[in-house]
C-alpha positions as CSV (number, residue, x, y, z in Angstrom):
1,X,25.0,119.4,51.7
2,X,23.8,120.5,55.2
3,X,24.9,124.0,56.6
4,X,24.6,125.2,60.1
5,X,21.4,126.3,60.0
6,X,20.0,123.0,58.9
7,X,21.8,121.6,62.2
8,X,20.5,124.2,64.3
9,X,17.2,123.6,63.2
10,X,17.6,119.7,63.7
11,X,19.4,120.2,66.9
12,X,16.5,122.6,68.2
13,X,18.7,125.2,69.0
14,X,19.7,128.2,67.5
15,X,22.6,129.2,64.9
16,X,24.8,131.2,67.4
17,X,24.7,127.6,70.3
18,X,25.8,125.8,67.3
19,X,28.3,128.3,66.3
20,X,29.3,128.2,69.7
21,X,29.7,124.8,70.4
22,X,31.8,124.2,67.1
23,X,34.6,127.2,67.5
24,X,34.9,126.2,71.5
25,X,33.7,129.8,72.6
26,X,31.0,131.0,75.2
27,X,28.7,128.4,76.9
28,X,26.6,125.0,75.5
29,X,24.9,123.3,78.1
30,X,25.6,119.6,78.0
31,X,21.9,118.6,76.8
32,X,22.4,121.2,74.0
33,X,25.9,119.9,72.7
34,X,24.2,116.3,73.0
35,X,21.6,117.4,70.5
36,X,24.4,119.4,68.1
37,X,26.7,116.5,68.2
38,X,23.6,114.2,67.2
39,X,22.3,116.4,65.1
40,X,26.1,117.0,63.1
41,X,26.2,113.0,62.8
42,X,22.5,112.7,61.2
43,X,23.4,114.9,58.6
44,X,26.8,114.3,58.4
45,X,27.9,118.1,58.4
46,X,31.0,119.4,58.1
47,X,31.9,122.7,59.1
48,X,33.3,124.8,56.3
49,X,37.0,125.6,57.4
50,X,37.0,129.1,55.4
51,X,34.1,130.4,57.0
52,X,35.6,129.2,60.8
53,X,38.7,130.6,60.4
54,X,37.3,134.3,59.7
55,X,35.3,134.2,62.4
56,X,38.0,132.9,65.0
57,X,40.8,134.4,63.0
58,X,42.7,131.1,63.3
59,X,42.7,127.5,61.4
60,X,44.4,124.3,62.3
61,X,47.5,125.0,59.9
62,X,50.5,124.9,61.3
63,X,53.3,126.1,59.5
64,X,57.1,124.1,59.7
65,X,59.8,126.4,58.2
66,X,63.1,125.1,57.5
67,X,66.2,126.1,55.6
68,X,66.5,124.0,53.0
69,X,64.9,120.7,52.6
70,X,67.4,118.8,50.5
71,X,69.2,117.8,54.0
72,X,67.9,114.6,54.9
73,X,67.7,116.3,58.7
74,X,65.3,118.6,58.0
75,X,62.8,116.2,56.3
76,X,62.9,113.6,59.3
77,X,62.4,116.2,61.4
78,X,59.3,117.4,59.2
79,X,58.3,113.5,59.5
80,X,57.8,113.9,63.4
81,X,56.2,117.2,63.7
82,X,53.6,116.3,61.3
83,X,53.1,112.9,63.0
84,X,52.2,114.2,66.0
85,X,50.2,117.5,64.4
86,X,47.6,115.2,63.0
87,X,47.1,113.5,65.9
88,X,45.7,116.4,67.9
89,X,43.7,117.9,64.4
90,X,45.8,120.2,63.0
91,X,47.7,119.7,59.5
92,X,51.1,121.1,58.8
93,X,52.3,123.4,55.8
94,X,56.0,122.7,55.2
95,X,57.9,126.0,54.0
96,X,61.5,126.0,52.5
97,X,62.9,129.4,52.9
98,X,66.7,128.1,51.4
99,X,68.2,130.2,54.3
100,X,66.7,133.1,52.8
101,X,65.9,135.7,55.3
102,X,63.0,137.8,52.4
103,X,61.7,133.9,51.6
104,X,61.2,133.3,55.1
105,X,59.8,137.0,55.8
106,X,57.5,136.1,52.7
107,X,56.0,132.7,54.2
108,X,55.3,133.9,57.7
109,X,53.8,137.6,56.4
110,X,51.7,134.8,53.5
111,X,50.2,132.3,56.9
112,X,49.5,135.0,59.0
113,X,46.8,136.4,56.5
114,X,45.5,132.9,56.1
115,X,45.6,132.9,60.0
116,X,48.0,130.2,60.7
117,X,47.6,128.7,64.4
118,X,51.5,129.2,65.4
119,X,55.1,128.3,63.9
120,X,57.4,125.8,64.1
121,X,60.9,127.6,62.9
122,X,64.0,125.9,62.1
123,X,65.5,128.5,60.3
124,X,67.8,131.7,62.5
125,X,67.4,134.0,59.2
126,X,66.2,136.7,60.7
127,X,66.7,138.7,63.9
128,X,65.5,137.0,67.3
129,X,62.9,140.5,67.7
130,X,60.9,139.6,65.2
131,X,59.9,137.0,65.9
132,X,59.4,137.8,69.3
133,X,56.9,140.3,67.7
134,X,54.6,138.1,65.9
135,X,51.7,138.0,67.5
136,X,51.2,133.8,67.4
137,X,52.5,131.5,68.7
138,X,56.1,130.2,67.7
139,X,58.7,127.3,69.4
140,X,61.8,127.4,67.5
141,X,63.2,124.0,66.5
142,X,67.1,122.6,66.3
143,X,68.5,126.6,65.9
144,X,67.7,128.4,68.9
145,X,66.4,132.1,69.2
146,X,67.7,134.3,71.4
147,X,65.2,135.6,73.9
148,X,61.7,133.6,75.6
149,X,60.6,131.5,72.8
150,X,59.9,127.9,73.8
151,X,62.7,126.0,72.1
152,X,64.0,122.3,71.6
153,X,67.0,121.6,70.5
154,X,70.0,118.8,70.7
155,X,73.3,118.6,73.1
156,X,75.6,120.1,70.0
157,X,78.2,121.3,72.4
158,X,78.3,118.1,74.5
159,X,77.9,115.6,71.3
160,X,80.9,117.7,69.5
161,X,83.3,116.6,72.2
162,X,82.5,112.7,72.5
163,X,83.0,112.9,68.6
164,X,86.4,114.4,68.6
165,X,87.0,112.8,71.5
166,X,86.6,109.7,70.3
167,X,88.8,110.3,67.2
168,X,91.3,111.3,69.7
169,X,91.0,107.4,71.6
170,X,91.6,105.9,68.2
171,X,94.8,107.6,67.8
172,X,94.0,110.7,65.0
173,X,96.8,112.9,65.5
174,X,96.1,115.7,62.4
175,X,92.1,116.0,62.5
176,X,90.5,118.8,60.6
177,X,87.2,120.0,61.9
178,X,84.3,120.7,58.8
179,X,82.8,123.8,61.4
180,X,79.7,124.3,59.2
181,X,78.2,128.1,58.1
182,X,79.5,130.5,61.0
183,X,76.3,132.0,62.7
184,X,74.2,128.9,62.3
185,X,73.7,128.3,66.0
186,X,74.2,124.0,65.9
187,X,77.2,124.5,64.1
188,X,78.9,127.5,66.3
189,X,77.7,125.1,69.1
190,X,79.7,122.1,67.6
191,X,82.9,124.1,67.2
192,X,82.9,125.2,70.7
193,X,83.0,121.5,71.5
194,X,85.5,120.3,69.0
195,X,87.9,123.1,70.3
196,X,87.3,122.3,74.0
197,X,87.8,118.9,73.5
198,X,91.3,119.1,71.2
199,X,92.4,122.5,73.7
200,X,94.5,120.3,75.9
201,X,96.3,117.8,73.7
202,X,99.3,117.6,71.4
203,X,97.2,116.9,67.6
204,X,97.5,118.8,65.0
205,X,94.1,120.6,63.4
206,X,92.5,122.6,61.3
207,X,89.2,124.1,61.0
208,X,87.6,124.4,58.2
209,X,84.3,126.2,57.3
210,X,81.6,124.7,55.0
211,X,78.1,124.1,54.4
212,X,75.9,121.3,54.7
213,X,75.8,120.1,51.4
214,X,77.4,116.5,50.0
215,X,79.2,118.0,46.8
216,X,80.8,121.1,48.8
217,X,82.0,119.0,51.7
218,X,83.7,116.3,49.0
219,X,85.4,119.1,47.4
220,X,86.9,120.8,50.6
221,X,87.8,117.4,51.8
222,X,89.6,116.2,48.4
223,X,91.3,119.8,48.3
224,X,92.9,119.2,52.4
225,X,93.5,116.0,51.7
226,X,95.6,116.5,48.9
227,X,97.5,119.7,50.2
228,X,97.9,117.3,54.0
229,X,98.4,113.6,53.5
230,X,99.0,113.7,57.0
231,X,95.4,114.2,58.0
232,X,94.1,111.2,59.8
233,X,90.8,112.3,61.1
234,X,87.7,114.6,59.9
235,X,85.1,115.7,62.8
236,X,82.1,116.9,60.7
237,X,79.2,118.7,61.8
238,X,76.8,116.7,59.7
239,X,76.3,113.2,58.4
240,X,76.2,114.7,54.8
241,X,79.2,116.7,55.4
242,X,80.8,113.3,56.7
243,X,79.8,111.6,53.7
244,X,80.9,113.9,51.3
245,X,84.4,113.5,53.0
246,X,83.9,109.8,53.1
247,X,84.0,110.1,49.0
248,X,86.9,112.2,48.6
249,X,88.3,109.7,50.6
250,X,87.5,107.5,47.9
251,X,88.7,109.5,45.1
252,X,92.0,109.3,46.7
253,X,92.4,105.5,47.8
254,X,92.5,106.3,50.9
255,X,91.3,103.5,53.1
256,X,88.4,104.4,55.7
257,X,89.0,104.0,58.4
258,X,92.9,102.7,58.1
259,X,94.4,105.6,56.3
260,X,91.0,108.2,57.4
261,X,88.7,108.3,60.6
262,X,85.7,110.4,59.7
263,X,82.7,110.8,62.0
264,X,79.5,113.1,61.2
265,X,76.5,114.4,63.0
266,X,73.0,113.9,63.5
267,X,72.3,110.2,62.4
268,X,70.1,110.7,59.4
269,X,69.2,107.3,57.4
270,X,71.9,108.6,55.1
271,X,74.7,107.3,57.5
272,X,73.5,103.5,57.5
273,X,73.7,103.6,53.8
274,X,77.0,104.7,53.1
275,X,79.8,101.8,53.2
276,X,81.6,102.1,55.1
277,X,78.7,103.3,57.4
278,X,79.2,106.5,59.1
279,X,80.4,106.8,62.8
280,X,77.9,109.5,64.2
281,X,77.0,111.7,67.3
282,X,73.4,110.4,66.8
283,X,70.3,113.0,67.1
284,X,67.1,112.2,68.4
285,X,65.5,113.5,65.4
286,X,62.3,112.5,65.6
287,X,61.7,113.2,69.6
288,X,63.3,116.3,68.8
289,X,60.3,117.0,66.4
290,X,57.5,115.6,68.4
291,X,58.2,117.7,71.4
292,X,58.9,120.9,69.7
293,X,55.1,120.1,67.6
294,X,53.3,119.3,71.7
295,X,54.7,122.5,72.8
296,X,53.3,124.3,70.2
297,X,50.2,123.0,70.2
298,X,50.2,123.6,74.1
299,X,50.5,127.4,73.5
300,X,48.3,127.8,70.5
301,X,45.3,126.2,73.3
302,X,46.2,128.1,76.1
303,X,48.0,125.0,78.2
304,X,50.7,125.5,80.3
305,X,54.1,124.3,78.8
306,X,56.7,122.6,81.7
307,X,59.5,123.5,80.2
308,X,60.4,126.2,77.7
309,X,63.5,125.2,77.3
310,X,64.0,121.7,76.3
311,X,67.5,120.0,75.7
312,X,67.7,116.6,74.0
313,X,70.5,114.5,74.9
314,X,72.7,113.0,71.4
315,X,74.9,109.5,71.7
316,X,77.9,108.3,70.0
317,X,76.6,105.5,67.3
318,X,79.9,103.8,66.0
319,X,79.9,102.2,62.5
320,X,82.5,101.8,60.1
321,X,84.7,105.3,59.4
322,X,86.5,104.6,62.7
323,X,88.4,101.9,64.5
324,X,86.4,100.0,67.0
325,X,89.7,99.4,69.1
326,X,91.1,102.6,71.0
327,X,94.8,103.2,70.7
């Protein structure tokens, strides 16, 4: 197998030009990198990744950490941001810290000695200053960080309303909100705009917190439902919440969306499969990935970024869990 001193020797140059022209640092005239580049296809070299990362104290990893990948969100989101990662040459290492501020603490402290290019968090486990202390770069993804970091996240506030909203149009009078965990930033955004938009009118509702998870959500759903058959509308703030609700629903014989309007979040491939499908403030998952991935690739090489704080806008998809008249 050729090293780089067989290529320098082919190239008729010497070890440091080749070293140059491979990490990208200091000068190669454009007759020498001709001869390196021909000289790397000849033998078919290929640099040894370990040995370039200690001596530019960076690799091409990039390293995704989310909060717990059993939420179909998080893994379309992974989809995008590796998509476009391997386009420009760098691979992603996907992290799963279960909201756990030590796990999370653990991953980045674990990359950073195997010289991770930058990260992509998803997570809010830990305060915004320390991240702001790491010394590569980061663009935080869906839950925003206080403070400079580049971030990209969704219109929660904005998409919250048009949901309740539209439960409101098709006459729900006695909607309970499912707020998600308090101090997750998408799901404090979403209860700001299901109590702005309900603020003004006469219906009844109650808010109630819980996670992100399909068997919670059916269990808190079947528990309301049974201690308020007058509830007539659920505003979750995630399509597995919503479908969770959707089965407790079920469990009842309640009739979706006759007896029970429910409407979810995000627009995960989840909320096409469930029948009836899910009404949804729909996401743009995977843009959301693929600009939050170009950002940080932008920073990692020294490119300006045109925004650092990029909003993506979210649109009302109805299906089946509400009425497609208004009242």
């Amino acid at each position: 197998m050729a090293n780089i001193r067989d290529v320098a020797k082919e190239a008729g140059v010497s070890v440091a030009t080749v070293s140059r022209y491979l990490n990208k640092k200091g000068y190669v005239g454009q007759k020498s990198a001709a001869k390196i580049e021909q000289a790397i296809q000849k033998l078919n070299y290929k640099p040894s990744l370990v040995a370039r990362s200690l001596s530019t104290k960076q690799t091409h990893y990039i390293g995704l950490i989310v909060p717990d990948i059993t939420n179909p969100f998080f893994p379309e989101l992974a989809r995008a941001v590796e998509d476009i990662a391997l386009t420009y040459g760098y691979t992603v290492v996907l992290c799963n810290s279960d909201g756990n501020p030590e796990k999370e603490l653990h991953y980045i402290d674990t990359l950073q000695q195997k010289y991770i290019a930058g990260f992509i968090i998803t997570t809010s486990s830990l305060d915004a200053h320390h991240y702001e202390n790491l010394t590569i770069p980061i663009v935080a993804l869906d839950r925003k960080i206080e403070g400079p970091l580049p971030t990209v996240s969704s219109q929660n506030k904005e998409g919250a309303k048009v949901g309740t909203n539209h439960l409101i149009e098709r006459g729900c009078k006695n909607v309970i909100c499912l707020r998600g965990p308090k101090g997750v930033g998408p799901a404090d955004e979403r209860l700001a705009g299901f109590i702005e938009a309900v603020q003004d009118t006469s219906i009844q509702t109650e808010i109630i917190e819980c996670s992100f998870q399909f068997d919670v959500a059916e269990r808190i759903v079947k528990k309301a439902l049974l201690g308020n058959p007058k509830i007539d509308g659920i505003f979750a703030s995630s399509d597995v919440s919503a479908a969770g609700a959707l089965k407790a629903a079920h469990a009842l014989d309640l009739h979706v969306p006759n007896d029970l309007q429910i409407i979810g979040f995000d627009n995960v491939s989840l909320s096409e499969m469930t029948t009836p499908g899910l009404t949804t403030i729909a996401q743009d998952i995977y843009k959301m990935g693929a600009v939050a991935a170009r950002m940080l690739i932008k920073t990692i090489e020294n490119l300006p970024l045109e925004e650092k704080k990029v909003q993506i806008p979210v649109e009302l998809i109805q299906r089946g869990t509400t009425r497609s008249e208004k009242i």
